[in-house]
TORKOLRO-6541 format. One record per residue: x, y, z of N, C-alpha, C in turn; residue in one letter. Coordinates in steps of 0.2 Angstrom, whole numbers, plus 5000, padded with zeros to 4 digits. Example, Ala and Ser with C-alpha at 12.3 -4.5 7.8 and 13.67 -1.06 7.14 Angstrom:
2
506649725039506249785039506649845039A/506449895035506849955036506450005039S/
# end
This chain:
301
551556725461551956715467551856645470X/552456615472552256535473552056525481X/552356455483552156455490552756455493X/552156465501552956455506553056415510X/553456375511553656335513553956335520X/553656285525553956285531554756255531X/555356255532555856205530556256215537X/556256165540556356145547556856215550X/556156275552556256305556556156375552X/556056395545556056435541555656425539X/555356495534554656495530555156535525X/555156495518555456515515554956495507X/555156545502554856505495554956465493X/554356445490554556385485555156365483X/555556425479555856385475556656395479X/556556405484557256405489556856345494X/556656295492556556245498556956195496X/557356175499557956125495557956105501X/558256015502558455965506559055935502X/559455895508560255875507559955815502X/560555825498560555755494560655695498X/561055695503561255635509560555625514X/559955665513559455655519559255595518X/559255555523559055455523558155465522X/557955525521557155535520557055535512X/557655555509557755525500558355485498X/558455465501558855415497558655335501X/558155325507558155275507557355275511X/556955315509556155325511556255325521X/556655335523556555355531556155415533X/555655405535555455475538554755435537X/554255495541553455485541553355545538X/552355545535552155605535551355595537X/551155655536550555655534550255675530X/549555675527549155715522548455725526X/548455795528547955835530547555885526X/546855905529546355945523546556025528X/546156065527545856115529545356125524X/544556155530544256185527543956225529X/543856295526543256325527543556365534X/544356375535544656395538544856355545X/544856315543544856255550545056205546X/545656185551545956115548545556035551X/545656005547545155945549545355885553X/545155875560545555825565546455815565X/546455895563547155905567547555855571X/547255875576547455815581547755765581X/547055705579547155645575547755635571X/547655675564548455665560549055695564X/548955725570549755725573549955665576X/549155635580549555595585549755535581X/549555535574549655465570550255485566X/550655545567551255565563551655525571X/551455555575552155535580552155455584X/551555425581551355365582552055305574X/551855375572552355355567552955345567X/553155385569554055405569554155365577X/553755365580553955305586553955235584X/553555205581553755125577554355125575X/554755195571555355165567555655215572X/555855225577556255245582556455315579X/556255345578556355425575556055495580X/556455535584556055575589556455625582X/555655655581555755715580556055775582X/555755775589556255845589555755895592X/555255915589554655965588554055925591X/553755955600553255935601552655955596X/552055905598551455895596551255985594X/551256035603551056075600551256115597X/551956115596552456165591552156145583X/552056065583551956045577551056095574X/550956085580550256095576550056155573X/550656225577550756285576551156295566X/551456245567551956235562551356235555X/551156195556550556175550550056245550X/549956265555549356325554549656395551X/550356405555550656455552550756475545X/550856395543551156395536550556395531X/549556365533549256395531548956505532X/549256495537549256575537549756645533X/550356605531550956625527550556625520X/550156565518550056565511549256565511X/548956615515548256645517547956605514X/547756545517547556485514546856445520X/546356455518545656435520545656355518X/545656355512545356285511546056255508X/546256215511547056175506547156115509X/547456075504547856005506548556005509X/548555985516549355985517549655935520X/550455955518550755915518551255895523X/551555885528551755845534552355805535X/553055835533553455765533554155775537X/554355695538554755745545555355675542X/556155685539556455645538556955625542X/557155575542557855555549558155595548X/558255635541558855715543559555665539X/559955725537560555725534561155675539X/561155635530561855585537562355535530X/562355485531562855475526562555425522X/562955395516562855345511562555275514X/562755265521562555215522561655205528X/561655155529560855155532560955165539X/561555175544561355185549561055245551X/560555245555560255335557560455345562X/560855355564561255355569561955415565X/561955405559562255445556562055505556X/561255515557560855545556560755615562X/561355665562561155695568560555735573X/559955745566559455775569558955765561X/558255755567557655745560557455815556X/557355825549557055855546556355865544X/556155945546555155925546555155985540X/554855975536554756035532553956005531X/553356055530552656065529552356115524X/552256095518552056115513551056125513X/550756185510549856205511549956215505X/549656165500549056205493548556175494X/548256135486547856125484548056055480X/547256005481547555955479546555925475X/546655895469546055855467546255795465X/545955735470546255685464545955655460X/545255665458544755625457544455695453X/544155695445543755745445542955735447X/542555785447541855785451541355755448X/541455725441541055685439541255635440X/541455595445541655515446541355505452X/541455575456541255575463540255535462X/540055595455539355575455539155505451X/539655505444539755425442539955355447X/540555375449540755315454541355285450X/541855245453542655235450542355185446X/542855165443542955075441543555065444X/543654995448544454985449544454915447X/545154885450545154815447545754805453X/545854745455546354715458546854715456X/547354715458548054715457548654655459X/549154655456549254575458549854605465X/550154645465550554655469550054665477X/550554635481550054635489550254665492X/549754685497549954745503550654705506X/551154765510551754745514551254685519X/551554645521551554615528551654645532X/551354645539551454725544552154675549X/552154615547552954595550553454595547X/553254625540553854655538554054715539X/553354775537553354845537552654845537X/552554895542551854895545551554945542X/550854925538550554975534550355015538X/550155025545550055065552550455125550X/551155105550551655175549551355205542X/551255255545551255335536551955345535X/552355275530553255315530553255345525X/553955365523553955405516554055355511X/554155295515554255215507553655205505X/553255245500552655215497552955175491X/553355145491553455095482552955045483X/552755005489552354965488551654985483X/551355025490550755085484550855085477X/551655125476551555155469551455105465X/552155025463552054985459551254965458X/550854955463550054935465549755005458X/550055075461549655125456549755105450X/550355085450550655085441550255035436X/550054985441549654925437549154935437X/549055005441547955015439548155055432X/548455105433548655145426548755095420X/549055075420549155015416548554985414X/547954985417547554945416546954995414X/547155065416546555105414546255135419X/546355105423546055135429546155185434X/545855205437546155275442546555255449X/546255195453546255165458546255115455X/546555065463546854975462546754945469X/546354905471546354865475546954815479X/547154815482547754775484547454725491X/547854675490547454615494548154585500X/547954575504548454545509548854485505X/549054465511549354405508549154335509X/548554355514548054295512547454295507X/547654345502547054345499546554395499X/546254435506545954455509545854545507X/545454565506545454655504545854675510X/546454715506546754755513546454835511X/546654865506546354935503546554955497X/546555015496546555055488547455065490X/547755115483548555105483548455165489X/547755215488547955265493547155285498X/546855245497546255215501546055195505X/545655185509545255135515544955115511X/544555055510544055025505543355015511X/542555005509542155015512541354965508X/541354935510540554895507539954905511X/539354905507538754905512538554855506X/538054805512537654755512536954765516X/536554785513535754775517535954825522X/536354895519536154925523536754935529X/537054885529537854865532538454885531X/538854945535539454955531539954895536X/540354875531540954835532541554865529X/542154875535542754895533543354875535X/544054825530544154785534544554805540X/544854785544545254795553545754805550X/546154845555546754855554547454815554X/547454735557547554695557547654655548X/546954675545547454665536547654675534X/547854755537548454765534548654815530X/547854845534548054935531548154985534X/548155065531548255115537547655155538X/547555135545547055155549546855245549X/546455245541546455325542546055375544X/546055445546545955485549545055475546X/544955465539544355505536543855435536X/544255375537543955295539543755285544X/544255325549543855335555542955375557X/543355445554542855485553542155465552X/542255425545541555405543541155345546X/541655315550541455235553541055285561X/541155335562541155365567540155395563X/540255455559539655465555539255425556X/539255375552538855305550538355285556X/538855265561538555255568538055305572X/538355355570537955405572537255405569X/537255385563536755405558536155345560X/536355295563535955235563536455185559X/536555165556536855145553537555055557X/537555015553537754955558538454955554X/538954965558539654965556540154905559X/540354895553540754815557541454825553X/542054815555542654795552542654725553X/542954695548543054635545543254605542X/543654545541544054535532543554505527X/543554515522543054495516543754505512X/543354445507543854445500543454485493X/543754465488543354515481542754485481X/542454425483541854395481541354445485X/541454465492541054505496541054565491X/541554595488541254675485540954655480X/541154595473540754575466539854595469X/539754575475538854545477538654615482X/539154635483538954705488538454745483X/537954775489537554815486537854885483X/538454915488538754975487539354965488X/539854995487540755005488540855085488X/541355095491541655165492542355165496X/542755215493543555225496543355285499X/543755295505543755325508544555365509X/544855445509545455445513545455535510X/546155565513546055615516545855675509X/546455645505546255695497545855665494X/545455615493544955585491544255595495X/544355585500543455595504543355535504X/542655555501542255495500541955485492X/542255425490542255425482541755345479X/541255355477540855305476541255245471X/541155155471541455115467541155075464X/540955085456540555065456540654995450X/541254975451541354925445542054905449X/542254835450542554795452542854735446X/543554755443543654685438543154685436X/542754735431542254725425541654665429X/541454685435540954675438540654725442X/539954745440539654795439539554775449X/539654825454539354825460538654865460X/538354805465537554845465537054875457X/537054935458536554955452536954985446X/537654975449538255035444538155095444X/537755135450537955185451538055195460X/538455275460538355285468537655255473X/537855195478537255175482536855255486X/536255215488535955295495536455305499X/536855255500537055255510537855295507X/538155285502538655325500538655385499X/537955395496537855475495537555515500X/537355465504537055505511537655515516X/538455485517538855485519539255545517X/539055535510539655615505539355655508X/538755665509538555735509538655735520X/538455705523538655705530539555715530X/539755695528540555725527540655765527X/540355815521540455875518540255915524X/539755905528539455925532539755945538X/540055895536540555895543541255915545X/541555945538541855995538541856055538X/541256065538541056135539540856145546X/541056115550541056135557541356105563X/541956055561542456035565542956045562X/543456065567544256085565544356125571X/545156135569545656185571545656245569X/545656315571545456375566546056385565X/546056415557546956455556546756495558X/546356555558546456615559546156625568X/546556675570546056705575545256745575X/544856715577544256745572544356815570X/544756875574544456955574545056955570X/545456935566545956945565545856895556X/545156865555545156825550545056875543X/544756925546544556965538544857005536X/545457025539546057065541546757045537X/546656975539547456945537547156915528X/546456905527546156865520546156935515X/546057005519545957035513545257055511X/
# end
C-alpha cells in the first residue's frame, strides 16, 4: 500500500498525486517548502518550520492561502492518514497553475501539497566515523540576488555544489560565499569547535538559518558551552579541533576530513558526540503530538 498524500485540499494516493505541467513551482522553481522530522509521535519545532515556510513565501511575495493553524493541522493529518510516528516530511506550497511565461500574476491561486515518509541520508556508520568533504568551487547565491534565508523550490544552486562532491567522491560539499568565507554544506549548516568553542557562521554569509542550527546552538548554551556565529574561512576548519553539519534529515553528523585534511584527531570530537546524543534527547520529548493521546493506541493498532 503506498502513501497518501495531502494535494491542495485532498488526501489522496500516491500514485493519483499529479500537479499541472503549467505550475510556475516546476517549470521555474516558484514556490517555498519545508523539510520537517517527526518523532516518537511528535513533530519536531513545528512551529518554527511553519513560521520559516511563511517567512518564505513572504520575501517572494506569495500569500498562500492557508493559515499557519490550518497548515499545521495539514501536516499532522497527513501523518495520521499514513499512521506515521516517526517520519520525514515534506512541506511545499507552489505559486500554482498559470502560463508559459514568469508572470505570477498569471498565477491564480498557490498550490500546497504535503508529503510523510521516511528519509536517511547518511548511513549510521559515518554518524560514528565522521564525513570526509571538500570544497566546492561553485559559491553560495548572493542574498542580493537570491537570499539563501528563503527555503525556495530553486535549489540548482545546492544541486550543481552536490554534483561536484559526487564527482569527487564525496557525500557532502562545502560552499563558500563570495568572499571566500564558509557559508554551509549543499544541504547543511556547518559548525566548528575550538578549545571547546562552537563557531557557526551568521546568517548574513549567506546561509539558511535552520530549524536544527538553531536547535543545537540553543543545546550547546544550555549545556555550558560558548557559542558564537561568525565568519571563518577553510583555514579555521583545516586547525579546528572538531567540525559537524548540522540540518533537518541529517541531525547532527560528525566531519572529520576537509580537502584531504585530517580535522582534529579524524574521528567524531566529545562535544560532537555529546550534542548527538543531547539532540536525540531532545526529540524525545519536544514536539507537536500527531495523535491524541487516548486515541494514540487505537488509531496505531
Amino acid at each position: 500500500m503506498g502513501l497518501i498524500i495531502y494535494l491542495d485540499g485532498e488526501y489522496v494516493p500516491e500514485q493519483e498525486a499529479k500537479i499541472s505541467v503549467f505550475d510556475h513551482g516546476l517549470l521555474y522553481g516558484d514556490g517555498v517548502f519545508e523539510g520537517i522530522r517527526a518523532y516518537h509521535g511528535s513533530v519536531f519545532r513545528l512551529d518554527e518550520h511553519l513560521t520559516r515556510l511563511y517567512e518564505s513565501a513572504r520575501s517572494i511575495a506569495l500569500d498562500i492561502g492557508v493559515d499557519q493553524k490550518q497548515m499545521k493541522e495539514i501536516v499532522l493529518e497527513t501523518l495520521r492518514r499514513n499512521k506515521l510516528k516517526d517520519a520525514y516530511i515534506r512541506l511545499v506550497v507552489t505559486r500554482g497553475k498559470g502560463d508559459l511565461g514568469l508572470d505570477p500574476r498569471k498565477c491564480e491561486k498557490p498550490f500546497v501539497f504535503c508529503i510523510a515518509t521516511d528519509i536517511q541520508l547518511y548511513p549510521e556508520e559515518l554518524y560514528e566515523k565522521g564525513l570526509k568533504v571538500i570544497t566546492v568551487p561553485t559559491r553560495r547565491n548572493i542574498p542580493d540576488a537570491l537570499s539563501p534565508r528563503v527555503k525556495s523550490l530553486n535549489y540548482l544552486n545546492n544541486i550543481l555544489a552536490k554534483i561536484e562532491g559526487i564527482q569527487s567522491g564525496v557525500s557532502e560539499a562545502i560552499m563558500l560565499n563570495r568572499e571566500g568565507f564558509v557559508a554551509e554544506g549543499t544541504g547543511d549548516n556547518i559548525f566548528i569547535v575550538k578549545n571547546k568553542e562552537i563557531i557557526t557562521p551568521p546568517h548574513y554569509a549567506g546561509i539558511l538559518e535552520g530549524i536544527t542550527r538553531n536547535s543545537v546552538m540553543e543545546l550547546a548554551r544550555e549545556k555550558g558551552y560558548r557559542v558564537k556565529e561568525e565568519l571563518f574561512t577553510r583555514h579555521e576548519i583545516f586547525v579546528a579541533d572538531e567540525c559537524f553539519l548540522t540540518g533537518t534529515a541529517a541531525e547532527i553528523i560528525p566531519v572529520v576530513s576537509l580537502d584531504e585534511r585530517t580535522i582534529g584527531e579524524g574521528v567524531p570530537g566529545e562535544v560532537t558526540n555529546d550534542l548527538i546524543q543531547s539532540f536525540r534527547n531532545l526529540t524525545k520529548v519536544e514536539g507537536t503530538p500527531i495523535y491524541p493521546k487516548e486515541n494514540e493506541t487505537a488509531i496505531l493498532g
